[in-house]
ROGUKOL-847478 format. One line per field, with one value per residue: x, y, z of N, C-alpha, C in turn; residue number from 0. Coordinates in pm, 1 decimal, decimal comma, padded with zeros to 6 digits. Example, Ala and Ser with C-alpha at 12.3 -4.5 7.8 and 13.67 -1.06 7.14 Angstrom:
2
n.u = (01319,0/01285,0)
n.v = (-00569,0/-00225,0)
n.w = (00780,0/00708,0)
ca.u = (01230,0/01367,0)
ca.v = (-00450,0/-00106,0)
ca.w = (00780,0/00714,0)
c.u = (01320,0/01290,0)
c.v = (-00330,0/00003,0)
c.w = (00780,0/00787,0)
rolo = (0/1)
***
This chain:
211
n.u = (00080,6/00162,2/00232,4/00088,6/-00150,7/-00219,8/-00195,1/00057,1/00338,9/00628,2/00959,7/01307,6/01580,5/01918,9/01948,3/01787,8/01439,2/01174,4/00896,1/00563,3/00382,1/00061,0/-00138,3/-00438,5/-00294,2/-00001,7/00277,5/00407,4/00708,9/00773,2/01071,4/01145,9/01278,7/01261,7/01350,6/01612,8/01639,2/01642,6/01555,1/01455,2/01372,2/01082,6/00786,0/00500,6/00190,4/-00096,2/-00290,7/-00594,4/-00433,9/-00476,7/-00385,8/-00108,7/00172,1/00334,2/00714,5/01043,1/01408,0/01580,6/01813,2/02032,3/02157,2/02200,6/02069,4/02065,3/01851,8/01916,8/02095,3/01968,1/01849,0/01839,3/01667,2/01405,5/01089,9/00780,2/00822,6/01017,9/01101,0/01251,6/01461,1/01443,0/01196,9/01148,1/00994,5/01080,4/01033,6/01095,4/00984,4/00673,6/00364,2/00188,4/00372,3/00423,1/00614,1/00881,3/00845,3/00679,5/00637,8/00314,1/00166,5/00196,1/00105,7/-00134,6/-00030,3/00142,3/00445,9/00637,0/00876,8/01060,5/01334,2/01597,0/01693,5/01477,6/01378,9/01287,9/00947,7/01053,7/01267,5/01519,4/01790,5/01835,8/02106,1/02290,2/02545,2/02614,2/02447,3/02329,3/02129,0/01826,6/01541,8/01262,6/01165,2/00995,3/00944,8/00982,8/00713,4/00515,1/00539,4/00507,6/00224,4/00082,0/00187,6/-00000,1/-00262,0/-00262,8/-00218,4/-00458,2/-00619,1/-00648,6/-00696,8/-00640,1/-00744,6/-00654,3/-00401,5/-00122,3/00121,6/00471,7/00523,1/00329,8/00279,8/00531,0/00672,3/00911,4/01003,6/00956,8/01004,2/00930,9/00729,6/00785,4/00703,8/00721,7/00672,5/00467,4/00248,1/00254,8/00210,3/00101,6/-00098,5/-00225,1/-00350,1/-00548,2/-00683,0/-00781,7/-00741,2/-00961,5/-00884,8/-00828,1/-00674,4/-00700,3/-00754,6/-00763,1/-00549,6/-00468,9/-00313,3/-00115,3/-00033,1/00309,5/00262,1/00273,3/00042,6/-00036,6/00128,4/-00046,0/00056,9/00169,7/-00027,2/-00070,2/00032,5/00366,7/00568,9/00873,8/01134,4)
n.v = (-01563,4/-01604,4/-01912,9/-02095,5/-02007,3/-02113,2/-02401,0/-02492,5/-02775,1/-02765,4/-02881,7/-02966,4/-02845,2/-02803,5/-02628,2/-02425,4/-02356,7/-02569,3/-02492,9/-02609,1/-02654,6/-02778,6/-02674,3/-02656,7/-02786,3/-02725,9/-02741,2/-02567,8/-02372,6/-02289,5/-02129,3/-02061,1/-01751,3/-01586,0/-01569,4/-01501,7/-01296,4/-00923,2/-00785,3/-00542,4/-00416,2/-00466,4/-00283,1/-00195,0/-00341,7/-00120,3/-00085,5/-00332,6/-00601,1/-00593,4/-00597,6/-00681,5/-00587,4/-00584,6/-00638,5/-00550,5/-00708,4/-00595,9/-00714,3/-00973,3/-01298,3/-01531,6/-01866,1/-01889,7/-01861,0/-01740,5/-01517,5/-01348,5/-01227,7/-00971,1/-00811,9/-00604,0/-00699,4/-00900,9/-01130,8/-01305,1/-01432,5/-01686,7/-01738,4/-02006,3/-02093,2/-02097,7/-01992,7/-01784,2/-01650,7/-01398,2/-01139,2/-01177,3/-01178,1/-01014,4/-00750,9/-00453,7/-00306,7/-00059,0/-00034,1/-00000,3/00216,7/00445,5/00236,3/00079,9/00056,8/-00124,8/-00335,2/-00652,3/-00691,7/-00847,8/-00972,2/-01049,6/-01220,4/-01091,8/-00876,0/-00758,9/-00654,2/-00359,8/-00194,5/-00081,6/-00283,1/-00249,4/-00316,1/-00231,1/-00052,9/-00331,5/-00391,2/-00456,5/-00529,3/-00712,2/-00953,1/-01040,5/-01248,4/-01284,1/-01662,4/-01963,4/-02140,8/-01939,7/-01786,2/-01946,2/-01988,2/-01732,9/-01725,8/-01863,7/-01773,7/-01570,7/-01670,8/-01793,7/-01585,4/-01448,1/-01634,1/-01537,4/-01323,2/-01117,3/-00894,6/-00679,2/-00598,8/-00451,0/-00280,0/-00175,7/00064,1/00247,0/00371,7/00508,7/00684,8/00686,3/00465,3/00313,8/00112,2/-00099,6/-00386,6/-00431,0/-00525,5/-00801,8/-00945,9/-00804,3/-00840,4/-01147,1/-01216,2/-01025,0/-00895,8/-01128,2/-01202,9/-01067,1/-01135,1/-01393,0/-01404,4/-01238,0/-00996,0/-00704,2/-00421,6/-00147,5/00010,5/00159,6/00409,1/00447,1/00539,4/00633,9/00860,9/00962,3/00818,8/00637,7/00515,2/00194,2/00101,3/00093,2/-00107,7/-00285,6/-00418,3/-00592,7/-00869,1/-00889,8/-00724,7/-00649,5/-00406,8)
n.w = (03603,6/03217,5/03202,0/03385,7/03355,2/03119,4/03162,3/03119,3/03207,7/03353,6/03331,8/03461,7/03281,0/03195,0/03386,3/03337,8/03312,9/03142,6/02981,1/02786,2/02560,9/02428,5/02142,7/01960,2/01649,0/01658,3/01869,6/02163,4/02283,3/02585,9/02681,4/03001,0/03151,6/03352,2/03573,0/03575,9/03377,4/03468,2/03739,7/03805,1/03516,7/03557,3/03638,8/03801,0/03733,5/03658,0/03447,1/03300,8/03096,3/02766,6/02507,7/02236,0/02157,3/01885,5/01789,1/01620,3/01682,1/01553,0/01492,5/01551,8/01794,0/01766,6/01863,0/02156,1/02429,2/02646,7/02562,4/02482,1/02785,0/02850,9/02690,0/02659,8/02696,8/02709,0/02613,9/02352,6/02033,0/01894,5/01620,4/01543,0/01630,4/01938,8/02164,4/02423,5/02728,0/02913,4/03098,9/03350,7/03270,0/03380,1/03469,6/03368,9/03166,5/03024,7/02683,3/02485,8/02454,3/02432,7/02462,5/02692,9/02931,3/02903,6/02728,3/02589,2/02517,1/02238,6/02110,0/01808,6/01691,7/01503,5/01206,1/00992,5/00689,6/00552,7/00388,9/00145,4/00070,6/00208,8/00460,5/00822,2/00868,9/00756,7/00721,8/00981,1/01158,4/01009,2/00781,8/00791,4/00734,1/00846,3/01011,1/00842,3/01114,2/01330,5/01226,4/01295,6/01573,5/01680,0/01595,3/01713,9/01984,4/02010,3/01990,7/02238,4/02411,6/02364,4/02438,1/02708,7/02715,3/02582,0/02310,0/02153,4/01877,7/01822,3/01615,1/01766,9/01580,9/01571,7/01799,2/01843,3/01605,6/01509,0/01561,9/01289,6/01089,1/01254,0/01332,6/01141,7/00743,8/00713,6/00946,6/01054,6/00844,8/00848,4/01103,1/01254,9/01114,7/01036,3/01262,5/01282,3/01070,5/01082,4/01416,4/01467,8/01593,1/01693,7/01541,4/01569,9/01353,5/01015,4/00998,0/01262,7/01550,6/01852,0/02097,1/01993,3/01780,7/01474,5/01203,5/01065,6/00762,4/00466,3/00291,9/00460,6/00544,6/00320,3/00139,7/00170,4/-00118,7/-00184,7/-00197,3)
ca.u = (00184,7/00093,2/00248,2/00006,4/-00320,1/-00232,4/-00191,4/00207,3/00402,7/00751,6/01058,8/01412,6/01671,8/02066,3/01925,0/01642,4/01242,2/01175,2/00770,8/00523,9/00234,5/00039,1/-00243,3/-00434,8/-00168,2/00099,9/00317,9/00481,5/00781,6/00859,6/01191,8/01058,1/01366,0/01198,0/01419,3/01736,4/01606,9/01652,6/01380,7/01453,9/01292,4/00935,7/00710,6/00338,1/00076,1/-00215,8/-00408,4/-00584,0/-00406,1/-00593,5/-00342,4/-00015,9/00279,8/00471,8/00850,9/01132,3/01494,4/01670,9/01974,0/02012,7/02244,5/02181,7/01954,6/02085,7/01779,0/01995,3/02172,4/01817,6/01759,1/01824,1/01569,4/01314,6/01004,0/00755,5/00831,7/01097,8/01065,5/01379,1/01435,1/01402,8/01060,9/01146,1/00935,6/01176,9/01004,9/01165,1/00920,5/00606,7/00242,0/00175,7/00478,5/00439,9/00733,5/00912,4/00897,5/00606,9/00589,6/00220,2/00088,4/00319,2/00007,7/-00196,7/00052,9/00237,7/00563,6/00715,5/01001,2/01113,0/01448,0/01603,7/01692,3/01374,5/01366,7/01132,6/00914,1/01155,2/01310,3/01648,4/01759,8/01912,1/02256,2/02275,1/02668,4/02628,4/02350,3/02256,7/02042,8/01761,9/01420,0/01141,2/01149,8/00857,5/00959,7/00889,2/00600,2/00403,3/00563,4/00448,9/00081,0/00052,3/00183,2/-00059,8/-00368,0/-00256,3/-00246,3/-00597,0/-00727,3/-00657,0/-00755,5/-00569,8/-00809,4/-00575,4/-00280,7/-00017,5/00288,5/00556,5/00526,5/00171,1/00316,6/00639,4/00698,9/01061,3/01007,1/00895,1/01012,2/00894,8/00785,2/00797,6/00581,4/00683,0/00622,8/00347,1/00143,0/00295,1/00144,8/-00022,3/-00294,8/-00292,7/-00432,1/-00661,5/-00801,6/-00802,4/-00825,7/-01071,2/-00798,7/-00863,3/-00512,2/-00725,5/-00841,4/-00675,3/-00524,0/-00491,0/-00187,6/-00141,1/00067,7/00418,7/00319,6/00279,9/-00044,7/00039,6/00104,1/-00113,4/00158,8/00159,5/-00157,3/-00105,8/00123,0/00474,4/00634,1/00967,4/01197,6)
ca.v = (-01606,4/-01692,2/-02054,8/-02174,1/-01986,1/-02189,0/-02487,3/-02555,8/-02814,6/-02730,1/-02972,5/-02875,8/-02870,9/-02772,2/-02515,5/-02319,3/-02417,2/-02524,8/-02502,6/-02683,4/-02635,6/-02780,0/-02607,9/-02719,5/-02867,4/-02702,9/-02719,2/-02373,0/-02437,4/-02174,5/-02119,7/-01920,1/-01687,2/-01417,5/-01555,1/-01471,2/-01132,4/-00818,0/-00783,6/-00413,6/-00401,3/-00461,5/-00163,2/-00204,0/-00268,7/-00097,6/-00100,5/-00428,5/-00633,2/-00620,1/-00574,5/-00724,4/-00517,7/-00679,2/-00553,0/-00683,6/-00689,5/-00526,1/-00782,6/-01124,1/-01310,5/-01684,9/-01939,7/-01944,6/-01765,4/-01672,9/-01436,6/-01230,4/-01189,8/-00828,9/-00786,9/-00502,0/-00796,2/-00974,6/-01267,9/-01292,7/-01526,6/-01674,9/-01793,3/-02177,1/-02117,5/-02119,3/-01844,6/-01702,8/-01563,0/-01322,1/-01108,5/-01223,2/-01060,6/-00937,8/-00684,9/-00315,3/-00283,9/00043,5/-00121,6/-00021,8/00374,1/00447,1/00114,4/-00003,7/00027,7/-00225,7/-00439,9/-00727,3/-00685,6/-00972,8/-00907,0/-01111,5/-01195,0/-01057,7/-00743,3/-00741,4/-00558,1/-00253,1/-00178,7/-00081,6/-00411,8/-00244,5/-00337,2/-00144,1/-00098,2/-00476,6/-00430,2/-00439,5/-00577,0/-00868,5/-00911,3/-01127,7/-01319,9/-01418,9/-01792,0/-02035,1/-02161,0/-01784,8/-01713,4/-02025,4/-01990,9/-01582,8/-01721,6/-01941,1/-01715,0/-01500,1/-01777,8/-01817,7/-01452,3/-01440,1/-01679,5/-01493,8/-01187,5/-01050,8/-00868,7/-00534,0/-00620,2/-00305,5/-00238,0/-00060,1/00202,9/00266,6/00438,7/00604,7/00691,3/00674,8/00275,2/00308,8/-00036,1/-00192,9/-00508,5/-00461,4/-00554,6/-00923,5/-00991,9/-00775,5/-00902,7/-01292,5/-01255,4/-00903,9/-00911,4/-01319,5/-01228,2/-00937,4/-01153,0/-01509,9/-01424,3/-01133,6/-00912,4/-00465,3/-00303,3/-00011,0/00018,6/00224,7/00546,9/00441,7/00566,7/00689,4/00978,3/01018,4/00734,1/00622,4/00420,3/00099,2/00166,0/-00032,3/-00193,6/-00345,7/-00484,7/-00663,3/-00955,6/-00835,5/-00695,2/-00581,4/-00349,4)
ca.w = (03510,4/03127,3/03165,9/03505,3/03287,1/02982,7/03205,0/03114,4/03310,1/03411,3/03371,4/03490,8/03188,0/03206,8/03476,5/03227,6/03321,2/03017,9/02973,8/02688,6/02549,9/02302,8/02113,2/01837,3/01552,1/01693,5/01966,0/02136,1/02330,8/02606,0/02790,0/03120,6/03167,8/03433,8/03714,3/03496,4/03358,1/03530,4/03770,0/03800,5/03430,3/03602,9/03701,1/03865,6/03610,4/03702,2/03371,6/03242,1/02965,3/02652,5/02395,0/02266,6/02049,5/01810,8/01795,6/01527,3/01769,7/01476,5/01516,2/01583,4/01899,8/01794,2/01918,1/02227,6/02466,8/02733,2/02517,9/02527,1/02887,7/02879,8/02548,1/02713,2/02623,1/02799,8/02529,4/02232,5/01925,2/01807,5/01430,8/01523,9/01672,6/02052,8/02258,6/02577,7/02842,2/03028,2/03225,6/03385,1/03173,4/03504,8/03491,4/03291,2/03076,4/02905,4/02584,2/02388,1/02435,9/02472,6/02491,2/02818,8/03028,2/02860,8/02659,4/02603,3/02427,5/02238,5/01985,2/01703,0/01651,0/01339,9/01177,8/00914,3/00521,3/00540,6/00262,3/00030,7/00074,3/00283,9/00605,6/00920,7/00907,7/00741,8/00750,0/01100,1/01229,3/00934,5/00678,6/00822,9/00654,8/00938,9/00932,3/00875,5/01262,9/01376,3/01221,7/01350,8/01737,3/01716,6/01562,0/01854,7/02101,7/01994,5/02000,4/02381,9/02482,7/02292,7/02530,4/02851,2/02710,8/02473,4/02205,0/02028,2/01803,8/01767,1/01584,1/01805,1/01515,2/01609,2/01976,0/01854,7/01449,8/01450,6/01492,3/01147,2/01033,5/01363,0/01341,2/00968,7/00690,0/00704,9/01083,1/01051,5/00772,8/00868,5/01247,0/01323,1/00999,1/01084,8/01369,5/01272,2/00985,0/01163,3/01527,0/01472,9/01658,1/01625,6/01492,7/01571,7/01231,0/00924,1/01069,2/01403,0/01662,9/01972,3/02101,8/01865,3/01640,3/01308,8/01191,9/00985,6/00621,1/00393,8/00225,4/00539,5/00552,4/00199,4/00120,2/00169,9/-00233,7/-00123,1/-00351,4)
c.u = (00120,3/00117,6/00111,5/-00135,4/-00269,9/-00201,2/-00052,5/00237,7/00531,3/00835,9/01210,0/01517,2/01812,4/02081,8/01842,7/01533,4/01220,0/00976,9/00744,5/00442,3/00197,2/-00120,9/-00282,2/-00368,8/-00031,6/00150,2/00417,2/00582,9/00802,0/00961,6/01158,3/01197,4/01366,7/01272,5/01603,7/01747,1/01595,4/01544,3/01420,2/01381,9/01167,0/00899,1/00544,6/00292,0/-00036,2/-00320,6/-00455,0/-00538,6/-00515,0/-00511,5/-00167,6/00072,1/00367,2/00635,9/00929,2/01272,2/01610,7/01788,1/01920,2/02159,3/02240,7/02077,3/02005,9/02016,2/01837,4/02075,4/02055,9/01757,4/01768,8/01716,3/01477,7/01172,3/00941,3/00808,5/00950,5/01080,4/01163,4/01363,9/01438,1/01278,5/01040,8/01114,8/01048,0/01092,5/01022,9/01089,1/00794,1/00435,1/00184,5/00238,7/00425,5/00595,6/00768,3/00961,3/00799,6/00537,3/00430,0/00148,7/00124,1/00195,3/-00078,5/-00164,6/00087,7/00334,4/00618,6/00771,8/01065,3/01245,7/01483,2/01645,8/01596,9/01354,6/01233,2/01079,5/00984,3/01279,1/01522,9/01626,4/01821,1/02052,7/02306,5/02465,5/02711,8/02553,4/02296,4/02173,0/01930,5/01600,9/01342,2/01116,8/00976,7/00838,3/00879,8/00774,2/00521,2/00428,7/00453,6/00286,3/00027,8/00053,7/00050,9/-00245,0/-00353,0/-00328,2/-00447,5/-00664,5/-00728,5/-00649,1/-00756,7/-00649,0/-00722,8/-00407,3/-00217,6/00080,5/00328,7/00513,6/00433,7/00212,8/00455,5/00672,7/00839,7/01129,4/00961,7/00917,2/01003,5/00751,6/00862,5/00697,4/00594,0/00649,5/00456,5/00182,3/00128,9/00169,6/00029,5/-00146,4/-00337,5/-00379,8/-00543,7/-00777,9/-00824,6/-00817,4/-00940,0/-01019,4/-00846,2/-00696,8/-00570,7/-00797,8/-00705,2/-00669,3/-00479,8/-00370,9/-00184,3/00011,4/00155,5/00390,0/00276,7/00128,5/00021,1/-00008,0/00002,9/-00093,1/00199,7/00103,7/-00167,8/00012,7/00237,1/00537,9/00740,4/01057,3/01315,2)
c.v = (-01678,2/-01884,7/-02127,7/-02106,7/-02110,0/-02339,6/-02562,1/-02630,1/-02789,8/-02859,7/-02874,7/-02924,1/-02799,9/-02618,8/-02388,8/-02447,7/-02429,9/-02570,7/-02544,9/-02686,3/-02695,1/-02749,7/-02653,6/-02841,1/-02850,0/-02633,9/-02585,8/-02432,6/-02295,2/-02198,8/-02013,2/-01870,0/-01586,5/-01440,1/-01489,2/-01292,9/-01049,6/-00741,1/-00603,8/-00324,5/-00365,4/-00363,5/-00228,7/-00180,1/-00255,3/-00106,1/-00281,1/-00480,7/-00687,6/-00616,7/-00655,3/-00638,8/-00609,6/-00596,9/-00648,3/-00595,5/-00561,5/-00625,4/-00948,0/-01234,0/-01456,9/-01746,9/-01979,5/-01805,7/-01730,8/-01577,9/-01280,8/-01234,3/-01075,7/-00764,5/-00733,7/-00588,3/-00864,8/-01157,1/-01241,7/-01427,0/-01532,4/-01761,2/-01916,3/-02234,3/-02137,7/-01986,8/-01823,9/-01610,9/-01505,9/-01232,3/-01173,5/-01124,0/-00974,4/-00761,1/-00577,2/-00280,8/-00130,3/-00022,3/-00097,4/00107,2/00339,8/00362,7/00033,1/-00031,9/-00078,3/-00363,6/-00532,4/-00743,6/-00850,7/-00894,6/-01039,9/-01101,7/-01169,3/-00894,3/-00762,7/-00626,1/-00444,3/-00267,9/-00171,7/-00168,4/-00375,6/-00281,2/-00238,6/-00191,7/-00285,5/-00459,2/-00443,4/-00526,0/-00722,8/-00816,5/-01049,3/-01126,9/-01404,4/-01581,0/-01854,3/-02086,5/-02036,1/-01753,2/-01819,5/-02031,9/-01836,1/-01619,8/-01796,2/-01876,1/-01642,4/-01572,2/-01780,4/-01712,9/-01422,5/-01535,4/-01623,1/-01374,7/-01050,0/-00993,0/-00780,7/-00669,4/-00499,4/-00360,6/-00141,5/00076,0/00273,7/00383,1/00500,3/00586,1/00690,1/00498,5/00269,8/00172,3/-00171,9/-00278,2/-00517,0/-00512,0/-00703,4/-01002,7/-00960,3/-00829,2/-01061,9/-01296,1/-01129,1/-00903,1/-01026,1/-01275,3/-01128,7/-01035,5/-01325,8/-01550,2/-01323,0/-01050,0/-00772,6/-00482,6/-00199,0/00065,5/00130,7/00395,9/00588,2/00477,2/00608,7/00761,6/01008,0/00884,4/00758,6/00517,4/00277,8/00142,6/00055,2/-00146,7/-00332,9/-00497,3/-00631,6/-00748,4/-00896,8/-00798,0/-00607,7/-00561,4/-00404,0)
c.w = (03393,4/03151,8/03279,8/03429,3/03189,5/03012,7/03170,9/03215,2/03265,8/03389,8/03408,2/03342,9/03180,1/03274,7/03409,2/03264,3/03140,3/03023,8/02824,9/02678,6/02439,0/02296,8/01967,9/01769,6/01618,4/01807,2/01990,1/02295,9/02411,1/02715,6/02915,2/03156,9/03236,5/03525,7/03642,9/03471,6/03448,3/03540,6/03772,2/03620,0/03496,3/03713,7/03707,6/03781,2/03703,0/03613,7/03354,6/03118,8/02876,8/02491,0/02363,6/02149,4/02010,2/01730,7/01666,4/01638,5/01745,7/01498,6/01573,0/01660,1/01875,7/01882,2/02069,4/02336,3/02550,4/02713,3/02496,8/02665,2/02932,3/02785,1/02666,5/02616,4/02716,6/02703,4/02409,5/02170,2/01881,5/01707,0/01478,4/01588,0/01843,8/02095,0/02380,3/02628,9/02904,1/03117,7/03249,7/03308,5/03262,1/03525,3/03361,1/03295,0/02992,1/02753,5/02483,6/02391,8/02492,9/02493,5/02602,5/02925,6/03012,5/02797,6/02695,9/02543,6/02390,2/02088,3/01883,2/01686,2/01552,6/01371,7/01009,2/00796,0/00582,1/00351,7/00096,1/-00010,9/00100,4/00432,6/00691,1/00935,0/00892,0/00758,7/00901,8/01170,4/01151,8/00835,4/00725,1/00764,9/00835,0/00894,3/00943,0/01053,7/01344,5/01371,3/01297,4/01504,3/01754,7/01666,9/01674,3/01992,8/02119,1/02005,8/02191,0/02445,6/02436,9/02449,2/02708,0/02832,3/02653,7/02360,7/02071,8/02009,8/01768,8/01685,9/01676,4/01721,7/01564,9/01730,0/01948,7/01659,8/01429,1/01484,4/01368,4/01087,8/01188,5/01418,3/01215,0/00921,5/00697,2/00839,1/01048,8/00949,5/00812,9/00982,7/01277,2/01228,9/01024,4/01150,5/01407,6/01199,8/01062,1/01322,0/01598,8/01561,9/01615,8/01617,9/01526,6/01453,0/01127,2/00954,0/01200,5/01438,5/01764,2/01972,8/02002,4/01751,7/01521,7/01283,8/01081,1/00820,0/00576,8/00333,3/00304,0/00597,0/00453,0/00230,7/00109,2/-00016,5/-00169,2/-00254,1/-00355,6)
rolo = (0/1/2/3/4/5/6/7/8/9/10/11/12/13/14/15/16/17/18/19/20/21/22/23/24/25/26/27/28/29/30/31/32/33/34/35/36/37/38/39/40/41/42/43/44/45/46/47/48/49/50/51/52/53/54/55/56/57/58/59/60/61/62/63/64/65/66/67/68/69/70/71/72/73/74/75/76/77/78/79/80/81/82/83/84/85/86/87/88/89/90/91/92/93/94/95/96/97/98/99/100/101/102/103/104/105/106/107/108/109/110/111/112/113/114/115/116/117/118/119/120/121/122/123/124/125/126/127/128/129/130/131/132/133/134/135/136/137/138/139/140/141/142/143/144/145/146/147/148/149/150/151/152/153/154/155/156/157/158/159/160/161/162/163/164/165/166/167/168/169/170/171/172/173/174/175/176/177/178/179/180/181/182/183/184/185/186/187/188/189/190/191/192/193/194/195/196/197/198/199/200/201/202/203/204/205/206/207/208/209/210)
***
């Protein structure tokens, strides 16, 4: 379990574990939610984890993490910077197409601008901006998973091309290049995908300009 590697202690709070970590400057707050979540999600990992996918939810349920314990995720990031835990890193997830064997899924709350600075179905789903909270919980999560072994950084897109705006360019440049160019992370390099995906555009790569 990430919280007992990363040496978390446990308190009980209005019946949610609520776990605590602090790293560096900044502290990463997680809600452990795996006894809640639907263990019938979790399938036998047999590969070793070496990699982690970064998802955007497409939509957004409020800050209240119990409203994501069906989210197909080993982790979710909600806009006020609180991580939710719902399965255990242990557990192989359908959640990240060709990368399910090695991964760790964590999803961003939000429905996130693509390139061309539209969103999905925003009359429906929102029109949502990654907050500063977000990005520094997902740069941390991502500092953790790093230390127990975590080396590859994906995009969803990367493993299925009709995620095409999945994480997006502002998750993705915010946390997935963070952590290419500051925790010396592989994306795989320029071109990279596996089975039906998509490699990350370049646009990607660079400081978000949205149309």
């Amino acid at each position: 379990m990430l919280e007992l590697v990363l040496g978390l202690s446990s308190v009980l709070a209005s019946g949610v574990v609520m776990a605590w970590a602090r790293a560096r400057a900044n502290t990463l707050e997680v809600v452990d939610l795996r006894a809640e979540a639907p263990a019938s999600k979790r399938q036998v990992r047999k590969a070793t984890v070496d990699a982690v996918v970064l998802h955007q939810t497409g939509f957004s349920r409020g800050l209240d993490p119990i409203r994501y314990r069906k989210v197909t995720a080993h982790f979710v990031v909600l806009p006020d910077g609180t991580v939710v835990q719902l399965h255990p890193v242990s557990a192989r997830l359908s959640a990240s197409n060709g990368f399910n064997s090695r991964s760790v899924a964590v999803e961003f709350v939000g429905n996130f601008r693509s390139v061309q600075g539209g969103w999905w179905k925003p009359e429906k789903y929102g029109r949502n901006t990654p907050s500063a909270a977000q990005i520094r919980a997902g740069r941390q999560l991502l500092r953790e998973l790093q230390r127990v072994g975590v080396r590859y950084v994906f995009a969803h897109r990367q493993s299925l091309e009709t995620r095409g705006n999945d994480p997006g360019p502002e998750i993705w440049h915010a946390v997935g290049q963070w952590a290419v160019t500051a925790l010396g992370m592989s994306d795989g390099g320029p071109g990279y995908a596996v089975g039906t995906g998509a490699p990350i555009p370049d646009a990607w790569r660079r400081a978000p300009t949205l149309a």
